[in-house]
C-alpha positions, 0 to 999 in steps of 0.5 A, a space after each residue: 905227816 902234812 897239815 892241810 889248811 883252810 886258814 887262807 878261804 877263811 880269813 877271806 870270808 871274814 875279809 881280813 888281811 894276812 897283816 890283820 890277822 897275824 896282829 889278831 894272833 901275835 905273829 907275823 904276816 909271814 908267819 900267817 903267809 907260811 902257813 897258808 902256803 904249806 911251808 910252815 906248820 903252826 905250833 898246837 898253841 897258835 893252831 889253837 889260837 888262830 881257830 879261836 880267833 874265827 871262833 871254829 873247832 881246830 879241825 877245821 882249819 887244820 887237818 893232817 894229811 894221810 902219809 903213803 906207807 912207802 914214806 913210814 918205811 922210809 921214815 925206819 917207822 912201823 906203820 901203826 893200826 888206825 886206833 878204833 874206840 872201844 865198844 
């Protein structure tokens, strides 16, 4: 399963640079350039920290993108109902 960012436009509307905000964070700016990229997943933690720094929920930055179930069966894992709350 992927994640999606939206880290890139929004360290741009705050106009701050990849090296800014990987000092803000305690990473590199390679670490922050991966992410932006798609090559790099960011640990809960700093996935949590960065959406502290901007002050946004993590959901805003980061969201999981949906897996084809040709791909779970490939992974050998059963593909699992979406979980619904309880009324």
């Amino acid at each position: 399963m992927g994640v999606t960012t939206r880290l890139a436009a929004l360290r741009s509307d705050y106009r701050m640079t990849q090296a800014e905000l990987a000092d803000m964070a305690g990473v590199s700016r390679q670490t922050i350039n991966s992410i932006e990229t798609g090559r790099f997943e960011p640990s809960l933690s700093l996935a949590l920290k960065l959406a502290q720094l901007f002050g946004k929920p993590v959901e805003q930055l980061f969201a999981l993108h949906e897996i084809e179930a040709s791909e779970i069966v490939a992974l050998g894992t059963p593909p699992f109902p979406r979980i619904v709350p309880a009324r």
